[in-house]
N, C-alpha and C positions, 0 to 999 in steps of 0.2 A: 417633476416638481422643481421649486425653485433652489437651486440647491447653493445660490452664492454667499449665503450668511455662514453656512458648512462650511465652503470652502477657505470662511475667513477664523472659523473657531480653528480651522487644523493649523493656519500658521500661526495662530496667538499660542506662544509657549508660556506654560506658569511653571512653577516649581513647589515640588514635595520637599520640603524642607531644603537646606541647602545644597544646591546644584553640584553635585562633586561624587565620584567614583565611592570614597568612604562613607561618605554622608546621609547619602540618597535612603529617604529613610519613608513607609507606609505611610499615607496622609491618615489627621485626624477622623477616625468614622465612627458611627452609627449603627449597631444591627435591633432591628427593629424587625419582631416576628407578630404576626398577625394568630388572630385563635383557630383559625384555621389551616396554618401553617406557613402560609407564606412567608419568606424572608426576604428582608428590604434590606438594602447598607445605603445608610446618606453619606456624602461625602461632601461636605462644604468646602465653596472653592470661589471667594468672591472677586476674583479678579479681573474677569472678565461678566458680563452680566447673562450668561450664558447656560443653557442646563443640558446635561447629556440622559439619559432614559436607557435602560438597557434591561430585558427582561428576558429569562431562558425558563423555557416550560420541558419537563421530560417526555420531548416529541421528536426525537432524532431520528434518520433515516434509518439507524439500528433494528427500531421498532416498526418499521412496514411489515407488511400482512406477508405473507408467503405464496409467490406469484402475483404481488401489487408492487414490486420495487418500484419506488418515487413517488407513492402516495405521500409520506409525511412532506416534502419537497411541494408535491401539489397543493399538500393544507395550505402549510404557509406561504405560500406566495397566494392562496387564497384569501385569507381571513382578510385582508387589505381594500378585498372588494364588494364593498357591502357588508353592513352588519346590522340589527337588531335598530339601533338608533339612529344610524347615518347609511346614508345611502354612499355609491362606491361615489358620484362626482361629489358630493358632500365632504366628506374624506380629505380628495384630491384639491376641492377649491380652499376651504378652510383653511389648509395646510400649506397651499401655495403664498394664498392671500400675506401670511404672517412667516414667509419665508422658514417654514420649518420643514426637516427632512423625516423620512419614515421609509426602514425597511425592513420589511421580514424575508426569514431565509430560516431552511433547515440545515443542520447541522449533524456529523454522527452522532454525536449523546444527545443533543438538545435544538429546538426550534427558537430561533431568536428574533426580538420582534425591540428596532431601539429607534430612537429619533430623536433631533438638536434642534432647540428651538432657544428663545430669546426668553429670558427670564420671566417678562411679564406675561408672557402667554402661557404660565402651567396651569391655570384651571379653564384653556381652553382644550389645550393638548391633551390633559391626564383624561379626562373624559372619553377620547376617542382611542386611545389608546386601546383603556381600560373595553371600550365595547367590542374591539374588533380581537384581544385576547380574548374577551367572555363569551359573546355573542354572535360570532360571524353566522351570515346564513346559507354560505355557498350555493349562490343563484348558480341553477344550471346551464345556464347559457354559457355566464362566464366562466364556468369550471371545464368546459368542454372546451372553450377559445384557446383557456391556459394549456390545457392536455393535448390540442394542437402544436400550439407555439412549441412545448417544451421537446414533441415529437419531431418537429422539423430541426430544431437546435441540434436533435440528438445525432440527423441524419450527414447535419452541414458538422458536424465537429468528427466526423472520419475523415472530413479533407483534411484535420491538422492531429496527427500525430505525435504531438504534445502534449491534444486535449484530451486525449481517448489512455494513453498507453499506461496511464494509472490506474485504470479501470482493470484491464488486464492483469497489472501485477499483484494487485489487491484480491483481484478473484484466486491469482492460482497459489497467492502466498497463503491466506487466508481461509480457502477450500469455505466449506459450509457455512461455518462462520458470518453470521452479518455484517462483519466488517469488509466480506469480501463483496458483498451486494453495492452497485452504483447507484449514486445521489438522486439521479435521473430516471433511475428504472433504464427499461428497453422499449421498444415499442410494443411488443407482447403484453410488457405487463400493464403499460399505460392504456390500451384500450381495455384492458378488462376493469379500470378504476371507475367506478360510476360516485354519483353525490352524494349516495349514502355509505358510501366508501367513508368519505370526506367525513362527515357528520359523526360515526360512529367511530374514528380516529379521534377525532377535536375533542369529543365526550370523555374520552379514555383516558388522554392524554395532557390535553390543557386543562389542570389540576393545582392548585395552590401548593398541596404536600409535594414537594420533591421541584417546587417550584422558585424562583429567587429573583429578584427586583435590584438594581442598582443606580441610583440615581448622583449623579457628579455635580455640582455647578453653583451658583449664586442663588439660595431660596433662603428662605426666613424657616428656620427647622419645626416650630412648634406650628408654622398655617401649612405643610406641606404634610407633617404628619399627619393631621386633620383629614386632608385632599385624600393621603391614601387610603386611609383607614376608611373615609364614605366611599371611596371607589371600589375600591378591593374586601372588603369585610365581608360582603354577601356572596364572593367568590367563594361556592360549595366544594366542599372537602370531597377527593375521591378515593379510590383504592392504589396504596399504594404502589407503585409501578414496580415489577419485577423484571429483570431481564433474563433470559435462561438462554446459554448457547451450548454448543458444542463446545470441547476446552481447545486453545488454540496450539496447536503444535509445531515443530520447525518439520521443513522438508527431511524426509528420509535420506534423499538423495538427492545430485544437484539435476533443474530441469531448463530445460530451454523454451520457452516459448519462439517463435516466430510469428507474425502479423502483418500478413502479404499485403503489398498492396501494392499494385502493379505498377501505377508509373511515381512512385517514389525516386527522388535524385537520390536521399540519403536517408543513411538510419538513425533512427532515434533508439535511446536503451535506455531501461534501467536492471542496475545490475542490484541486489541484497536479499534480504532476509527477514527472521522478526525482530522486533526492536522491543520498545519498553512502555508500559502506562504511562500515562503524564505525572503522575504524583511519585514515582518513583525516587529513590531519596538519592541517589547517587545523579541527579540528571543534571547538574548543573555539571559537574564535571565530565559529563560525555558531550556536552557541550562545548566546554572548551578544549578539549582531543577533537571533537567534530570539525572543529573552527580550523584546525593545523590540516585537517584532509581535504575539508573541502565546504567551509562556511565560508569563506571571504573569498576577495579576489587574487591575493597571494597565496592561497592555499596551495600545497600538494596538486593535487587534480589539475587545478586549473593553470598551474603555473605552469606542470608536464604534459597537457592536452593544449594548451592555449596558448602559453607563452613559448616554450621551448621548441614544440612538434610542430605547431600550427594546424594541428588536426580539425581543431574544432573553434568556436569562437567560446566556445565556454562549458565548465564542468562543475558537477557539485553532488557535495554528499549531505544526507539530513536522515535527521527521524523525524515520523508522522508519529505523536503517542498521542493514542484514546484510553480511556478509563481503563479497560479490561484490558489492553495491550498496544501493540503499534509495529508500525514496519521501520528498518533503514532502507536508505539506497540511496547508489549512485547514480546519477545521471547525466549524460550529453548526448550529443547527437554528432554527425561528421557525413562527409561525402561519399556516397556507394564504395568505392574504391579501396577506402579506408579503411572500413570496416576493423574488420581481424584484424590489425595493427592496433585502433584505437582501442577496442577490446584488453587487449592481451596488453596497454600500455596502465589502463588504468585498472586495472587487475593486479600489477607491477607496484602502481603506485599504493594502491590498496595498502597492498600485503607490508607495505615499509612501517605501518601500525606494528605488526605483530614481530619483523625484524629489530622490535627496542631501536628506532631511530628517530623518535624522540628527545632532545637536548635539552638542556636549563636555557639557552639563549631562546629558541623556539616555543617551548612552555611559556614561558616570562612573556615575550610577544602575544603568547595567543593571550592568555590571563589577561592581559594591558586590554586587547583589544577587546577581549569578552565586556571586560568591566567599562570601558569605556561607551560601546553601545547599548548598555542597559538603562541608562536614566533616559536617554529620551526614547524609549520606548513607552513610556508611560508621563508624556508630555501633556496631551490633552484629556479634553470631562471622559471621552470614549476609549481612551486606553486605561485611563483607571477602572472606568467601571467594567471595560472588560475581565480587567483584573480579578475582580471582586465574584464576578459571575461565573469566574474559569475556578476561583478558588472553591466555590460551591460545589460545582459538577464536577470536579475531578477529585476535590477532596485536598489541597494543596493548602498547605499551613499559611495562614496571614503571615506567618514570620517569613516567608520567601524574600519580600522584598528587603527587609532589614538585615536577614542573613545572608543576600547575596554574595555580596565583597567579599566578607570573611571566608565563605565557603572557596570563592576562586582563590585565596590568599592562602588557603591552608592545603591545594593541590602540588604536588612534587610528584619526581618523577615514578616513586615507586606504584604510590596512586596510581598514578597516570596508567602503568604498563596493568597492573590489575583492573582498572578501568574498561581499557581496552580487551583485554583477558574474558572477561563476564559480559562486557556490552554489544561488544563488537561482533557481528555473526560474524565465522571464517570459514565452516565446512557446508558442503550440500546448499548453494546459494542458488538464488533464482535467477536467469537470464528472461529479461522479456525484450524482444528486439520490434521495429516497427519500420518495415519497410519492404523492399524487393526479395522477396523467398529464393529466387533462383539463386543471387549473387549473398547469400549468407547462410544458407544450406550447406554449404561444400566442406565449410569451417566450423559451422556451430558444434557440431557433435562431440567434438575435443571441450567444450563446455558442461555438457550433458546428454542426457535422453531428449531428443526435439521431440517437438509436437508443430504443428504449422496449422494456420488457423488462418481463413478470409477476412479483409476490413470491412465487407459489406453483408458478411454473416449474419 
């Protein structure tokens, strides 16, 4: 599709109130609930003539069948192709025609379905939108194309061990748990996904209750609410979604994975543990600890992997939080050779967290720099409305935005080391390595229990 009017909403910046680190303040909104549960937020934004669209339905990969991993993955990227009222080129030329964008993708909590378009074209859009949410009819041909395509993606992405070695670590940190299942499925599971797979997922799951709408941009609020309410109203109530897991636990002990793969130059790793749900109330401030180890490019990590050693061309630490939980970890990559050294260097720099080497000068920088990239994160229609979508499904207080600043403003160091103390994993941590078995076997063990495992398994 034609995606150059996108390209031009993302460098039109507007501003939430005044543009400044203290200021940066929630735009004025709207929550508007339908009788059948659905939640809308308007956010009027007329500065450019522009409308962002962003909708999450409780269909996240969490929720695949047992032995169907990347079925929800395969809805959504279906529903797009064909639905009830528009045929799939239908869809594609419409859309093209009036330069507006459309993507669906699943996500772990949630399946998301958004598109930017030009002001005057909402009661051409909200239509198709709304049918290919409500209505899709997963023609079999094209579901079988998809379940190809995504098979062969699956097979070309072991040639890069960047793309793969999350999969890995989320299986073995994760165990049972859905959060350890990949977006994609395997191949195993994808041939057993037939179209009534498809159907009896979309039925379950694309549901209004537990459902949320966010619309950003230049509309007239009393002919939009209109627009929703004829579109969406007849959108049938279903059974609430339940999620039931295993509970997640930390490693008993520390493990090492390996993941041969024969003519690797160098290894890729990540090195952590479990981390935190996203709504957790301390997360702003592990964020800025995070930022001193290994969120920027002056961090820890990268300063002693990158700058100093020249082991690697780049290093970095992050949490991944979902609703029910999340991971940390470290990651870089380095040349065969290196290995053990790059290991045992960022292991070093690690542990300078839990050595209280933390300062006021270093704090005071990270806070600056935290606070400093938080407003244009939420420059355009699609970063607010993601906002508003994220605050739904995870459960995140509208007041995030507002209490930002203050929350970084009011960390010191004693925080900080308690911070670090409850956040930070330090015992029994996962090694997942991705490369040459022979040349990181020798060393691993001083890590953990290995376990070695094939890339073409």
């Amino acid at each position: 599709m034609n995606k150059l009017y996108f390209s031009l909403s993302l460098t039109l910046m507007f501003f939430i109130g005044a543009y400044s680190q203290e200021n940066f303040k929630l735009p004025n909104h709207e929550l508007m609930t339908l009788k059948n549960g659905l939640q809308i937020y308007l956010v009027q934004q007329d500065e450019v003539p522009l409308i962002h669209f962003r909708a999450v339905v409780p269909a996240g990969y969490k929720y695949d069948q047992k032995g169907k991993n990347g079925l929800s993955n395969i809805v959504a990227n279906s529903i797009s192709a064909g639905s009830k009222n528009y045929t799939k080129s239908e869809i594609e030329e419409t859309l093209d025609y009036i330069g507006a964008s459309l993507s669906t993708a699943s996500g772990m909590e949630s399946s998301i379905i958004s598109s930017n378009f030009v002001s005057k074209d909402l009661e051409t859009v909200l239509p198709i939108l709304k049918d290919i949410i409500l209505n899709p009819i997963f023609e079999e041909e094209e579901v079988n194309k998809l379940i190809q395509r995504v098979s062969i993606g699956i097979e070309q992405s072991k040639e890069s061990p960047r793309a793969v070695i999350g999969n890995y670590f989320n299986k073995n940190l994760f165990k049972n748990h859905p959060y350890g299942n990949p977006a994609s499925g395997d191949k195993e599971s994808l041939n057993s996904i037939k179209t009534k797979d498809l159907k009896q997922f979309h039925k379950k799951h694309f549901i209004p209750n537990g459902s949320a709408i966010a619309i950003v941009g230049d509309f007239e609020k009393k002919k939009i609410k209109k627009l929703l309410n004829k579109n969406f109203k007849d959108w049938k109530k279903g059974k609430d979604i339940e999620f039931e897991a295993p509970k997640i636990s930390p490693l008993e002990s520390s493990k090492v994975l390996i993941v041969n793969k024969e003519n690797a130059r160098e290894t890729t790793m990540l090195i952590g543990g479990l981390g935190v749900p996203r709504n957790t109330e301390d997360l702003i401030s592990i964020q800025v600890i995070n930022t001193i180890l290994g969120g920027r490019f002056t961090s820890w990590l990268n300063d002693e992997l990158r700058v100093n050693s020249g082991l690697t061309y780049g290093a970095r630490s992050g949490f991944s939080s979902y609703k029910n939980g999340g991971s940390f970890s470290i990651s870089t990559f380095t040349a065969n050779q290196n290995s053990e050294r790059t290991i045992d260097l960022a292991l070093k720099t690690y542990n300078k967290l839990f050595n209280n080497e933390i300062d006021e000068a270093l704090l005071e920088s990270s806070k600056n720099y935290v606070k400093g990239q938080f407003p244009p994160r939420y420059e355009t229609n699609s970063s607010i409305a993601r906002f508003f979508t994220d605050s739904f499904v995870y459960n995140i207080s509208l007041n995030y935005i507002n209490e930002f600043s203050q929350k970084v403003n009011d960390i010191d160091i004693n925080s900080t080391n308690k911070i670090v103390k409850n956040y930070f994993p330090k015992e029994n941590l996962l090694y997942v390595f991705v490369g040459k078995a022979e040349l990181i076997k020798p060393f691993a063990s001083k890590y953990g229990e290995v376990q070695v495992v094939n890339i073409n398994d």
